[in-house]
N, C-alpha and C positions, 0 to 999 in steps of 0.2 A: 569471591566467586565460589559457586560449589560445583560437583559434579554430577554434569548431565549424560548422555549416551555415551556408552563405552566409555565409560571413566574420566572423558572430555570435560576440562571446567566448562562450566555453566557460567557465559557472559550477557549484560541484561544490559539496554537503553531502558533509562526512562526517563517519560514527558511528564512533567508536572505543571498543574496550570497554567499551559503555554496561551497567551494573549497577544494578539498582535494588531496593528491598527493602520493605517496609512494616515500618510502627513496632512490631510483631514482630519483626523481623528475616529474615523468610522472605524469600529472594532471588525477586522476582517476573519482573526482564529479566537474563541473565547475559550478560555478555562477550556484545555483541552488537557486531557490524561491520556497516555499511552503508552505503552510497554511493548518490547519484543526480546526473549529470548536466545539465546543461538538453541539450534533443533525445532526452532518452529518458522512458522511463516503464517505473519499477522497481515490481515488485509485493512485496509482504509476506503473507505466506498462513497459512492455519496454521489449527486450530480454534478456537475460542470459549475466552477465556481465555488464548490462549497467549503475549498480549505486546504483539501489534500495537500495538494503542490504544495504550496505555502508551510503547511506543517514540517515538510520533508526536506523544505532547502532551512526552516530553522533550525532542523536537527541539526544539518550539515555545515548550519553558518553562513549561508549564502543565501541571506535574504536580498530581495530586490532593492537597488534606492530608491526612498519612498516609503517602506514598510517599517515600523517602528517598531520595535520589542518591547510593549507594556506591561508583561510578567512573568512570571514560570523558570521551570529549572530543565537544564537537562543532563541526565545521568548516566554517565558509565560507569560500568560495575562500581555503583556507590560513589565517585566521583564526578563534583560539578565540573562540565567541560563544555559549561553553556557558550553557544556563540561562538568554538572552538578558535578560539584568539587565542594569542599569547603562547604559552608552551604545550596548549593544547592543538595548535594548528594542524601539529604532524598528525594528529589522528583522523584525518580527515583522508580516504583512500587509505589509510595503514589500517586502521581499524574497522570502519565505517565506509562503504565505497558505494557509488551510486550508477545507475543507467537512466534514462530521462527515454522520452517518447521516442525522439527522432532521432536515429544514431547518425543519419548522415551531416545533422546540423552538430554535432559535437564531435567530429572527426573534421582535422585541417584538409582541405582539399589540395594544398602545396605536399602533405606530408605523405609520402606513402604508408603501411600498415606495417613495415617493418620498420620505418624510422621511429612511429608511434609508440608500438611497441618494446622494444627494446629500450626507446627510453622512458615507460615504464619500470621495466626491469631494473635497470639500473638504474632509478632512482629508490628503490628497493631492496637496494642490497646486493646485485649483479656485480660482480666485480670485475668484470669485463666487457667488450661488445661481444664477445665470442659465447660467451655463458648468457648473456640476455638474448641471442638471440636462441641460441640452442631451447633456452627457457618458455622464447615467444612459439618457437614452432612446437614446443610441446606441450603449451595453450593450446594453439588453434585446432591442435588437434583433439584435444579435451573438449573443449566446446562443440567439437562436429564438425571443422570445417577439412573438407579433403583437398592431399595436395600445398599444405602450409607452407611451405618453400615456395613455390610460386603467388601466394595469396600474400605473402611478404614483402615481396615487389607490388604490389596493385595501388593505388591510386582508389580513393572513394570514390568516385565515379563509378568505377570501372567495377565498382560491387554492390550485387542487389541489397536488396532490405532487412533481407532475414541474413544472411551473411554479415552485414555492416555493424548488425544488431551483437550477433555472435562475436566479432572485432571488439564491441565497445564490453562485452560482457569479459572475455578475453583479459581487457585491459584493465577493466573493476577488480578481478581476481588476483591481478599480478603480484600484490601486496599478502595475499592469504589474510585477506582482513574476518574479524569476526560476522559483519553486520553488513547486509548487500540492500539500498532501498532503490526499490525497482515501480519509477514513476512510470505509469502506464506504459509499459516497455514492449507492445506488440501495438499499439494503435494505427500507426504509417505501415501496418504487415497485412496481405493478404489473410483469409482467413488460414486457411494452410500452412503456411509458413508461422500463423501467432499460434497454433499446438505443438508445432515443431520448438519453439523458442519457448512454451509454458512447459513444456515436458523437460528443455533442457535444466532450464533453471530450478525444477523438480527433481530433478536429478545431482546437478552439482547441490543442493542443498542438502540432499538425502546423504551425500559423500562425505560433504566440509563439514556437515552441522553449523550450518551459518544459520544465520538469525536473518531473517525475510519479513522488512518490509515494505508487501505488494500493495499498492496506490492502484486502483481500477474502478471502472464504473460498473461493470461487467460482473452481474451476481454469479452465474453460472460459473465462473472462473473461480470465485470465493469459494463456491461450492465445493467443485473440485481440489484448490488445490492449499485455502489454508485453514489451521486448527482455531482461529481465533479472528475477529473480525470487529471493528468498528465501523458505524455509520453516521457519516458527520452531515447536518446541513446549515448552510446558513453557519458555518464555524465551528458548531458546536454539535458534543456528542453526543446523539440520541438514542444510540443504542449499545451495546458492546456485550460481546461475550464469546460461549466458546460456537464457533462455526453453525455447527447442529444444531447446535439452541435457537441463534437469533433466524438464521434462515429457516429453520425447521418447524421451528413454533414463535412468529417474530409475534412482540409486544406492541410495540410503540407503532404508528398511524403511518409517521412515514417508511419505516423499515415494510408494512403492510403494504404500503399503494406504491414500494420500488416494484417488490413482488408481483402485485399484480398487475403490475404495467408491462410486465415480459411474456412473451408471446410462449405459449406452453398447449405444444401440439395434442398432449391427453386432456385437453378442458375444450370443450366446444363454446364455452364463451370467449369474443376476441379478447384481446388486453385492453387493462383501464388507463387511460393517459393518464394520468396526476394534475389539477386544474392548475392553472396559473403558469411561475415559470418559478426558477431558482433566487431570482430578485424580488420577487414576492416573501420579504421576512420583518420578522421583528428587530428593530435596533436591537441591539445585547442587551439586557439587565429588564428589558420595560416586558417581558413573559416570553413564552417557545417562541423561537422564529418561523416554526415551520404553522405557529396558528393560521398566518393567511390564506391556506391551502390543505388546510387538516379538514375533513369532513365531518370529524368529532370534535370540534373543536367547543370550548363552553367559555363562558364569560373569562370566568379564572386564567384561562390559559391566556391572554392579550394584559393582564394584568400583574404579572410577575413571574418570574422565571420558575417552572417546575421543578420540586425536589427529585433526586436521583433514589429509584424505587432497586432493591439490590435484594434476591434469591440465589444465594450459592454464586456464579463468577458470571451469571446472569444481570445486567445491569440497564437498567432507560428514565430515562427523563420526560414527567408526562404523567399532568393531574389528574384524567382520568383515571389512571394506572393503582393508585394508592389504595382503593376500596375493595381491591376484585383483580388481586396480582393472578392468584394460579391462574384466575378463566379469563386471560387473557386483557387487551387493551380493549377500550372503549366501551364497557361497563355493563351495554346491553348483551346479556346475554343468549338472547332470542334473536340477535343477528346473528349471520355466518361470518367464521371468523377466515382468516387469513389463513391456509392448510398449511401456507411454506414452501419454502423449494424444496422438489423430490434431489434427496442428497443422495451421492454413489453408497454401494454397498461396499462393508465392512472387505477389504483385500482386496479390491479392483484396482487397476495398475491405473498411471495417469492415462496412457495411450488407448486404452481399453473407456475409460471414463469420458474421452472428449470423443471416441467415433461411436457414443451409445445415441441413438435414437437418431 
């Protein structure tokens, strides 16, 4: 490891051609590459279906039955602790902790929130119930929630969504792991309550220097709140780089037509749906999968998988791309191109950046 802010080592995951298939054989994640740091927060974006999840429980080792593991590595600081079996088990919550969509489906409804918790704790090192719980209520307090002594006794029931959510983030922490991967972790949230939970998790990140990463569908969220971003469809990666790049000036067709499918109150044109749906792709290896529904799509692209075009930590996949990188995707340059998401400006706070417009 080396060292990142304030003198903190620097701890890194990485995905190396991760492939995964179901007990069909259908390639469901293809040669996927991904990295995330501690001090940053990588986003994974893409439509419904197109990998995320899947990516995020390989990491963790908790792929579904049914899903097969047909290749790749995965890397903690330099060690393989793929599939985290064996004596890598324990790094799973000690190192690496996760939150999922719905917090109230991964909270026991028998368990109250201080049974939960404290055994956490002490499964982490508490060497007491009296220090786990001392530990739990000085969680809940860190996360936001008011009143922890009483929210210690509740029953999930008996706690809203954004609170339940705070519980389960709570509990991902208890370990002081490096690495927090946060599966769409406001989707069951009102709007209100999912900037209250984006600004938290922006916040304990800015504090731990944990490594984040965020799984969402939701560009404006990328926008906001991480330095680095992948766009996966159909499995595979179509775009990646740093944040401002892809959204700001995106290359590839599909990273274009996510963009212009989001409703953007300073453009008096509506939004463009994207034709077709998510199941509209290429089998793996036979060319892009995203050709059924590329508007630029040419002969080439239905016929073999596009090489990966790379400018500085700017990266996509996509034969148009190869002849005409600076000006952009799709080759014509007498179209209008993709302008990008308008990104917050340079020191706006999160809570500032999600009440702008």
């Amino acid at each position: 490891m080396t060292l990142g802010m304030a003198g903190r080592p620097t701890a890194r995951i990485e995905v190396e051609g991760l492939t995964l298939a179901s007990a069909a054989g259908d390639i469901l994640v293809n040669d996927v590459d991904l990295a995330v740091s501690s001090g940053e927060i990588v986003a994974l974006v893409g439509e419904s279906g197109s990998g995320k999840s899947l990516t995020a429980l390989a990491i963790l080792g908790l792929l579904p039955r049914g899903i097969m593991w047909r290749g790749g590595r995965v890397r903690l600081n330099g060690t393989d602790v793929t599939g985290l079996a064996g004596p890598h088990a324990s790094i799973r919550g000690r190192q690496i902790a996760a939150i999922f969509q719905d917090p109230q489906a991964s909270l026991d409804p028998r368990w109250t929130v201080g049974r939960y918790l404290t055994g956490q704790f002490r499964r982490y090192g508490a060497t007491s119930q009296r220090a786990a719980r001392a530990a739990a209520v000085d969680m809940l307090a860190r996360v936001g929630l008011g009143d922890p002594a009483r929210i210690l006794g509740a029953f999930p029931h008996e706690l809203s969504g954004g609170m339940a959510q705070r519980v389960m983030i709570a509990g991902a922490l208890a370990a002081g792991p490096q690495f927090l991967i946060a599966d769409e972790p406001t989707t069951a949230l009102d709007v209100t309550t999912q900037a209250q939970i984006l600004d938290l998790l922006e916040d304990l990140q800015a504090d731990t220097g944990l490594g984040v990463l965020l799984i969402t569908h939701d560009l404006g969220v990328v926008a906001e709140m991480a330095q680095r971003v992948a766009v996966l469809y159909g499995g595979t990666v179509m775009e990646t780089g740093e944040a401002a790049d892809v959204l700001g000036a995106p290359w590839h067709p599909y990273t274009q037509a996510l963009l212009a499918s989001m409703p953007d109150l300073a453009q008096p044109a509506p939004p463009r749906p994207i034709s077709g749906s998510p199941g509209d792709r290429l089998a793996a290896g036979t060319g892009c999968p995203f050709q059924p529904r590329c508007r630029d799509a040419i002969a080439l692209c239905a016929q073999r998988p596009p090489s990966v075009v790379v400018s500085g930590s700017h990266r996509a996949a996509c034969h148009r791309s190869e002849p005409r990188l600076p000006h952009g995707f799709g080759g014509d340059k007498t179209q209008p191109q993709t302008s990008g998401y308008p990104l917050p400006a340079a020191g706006t706070s999160s809570a500032e950046r999600r009440h702008v417009g």
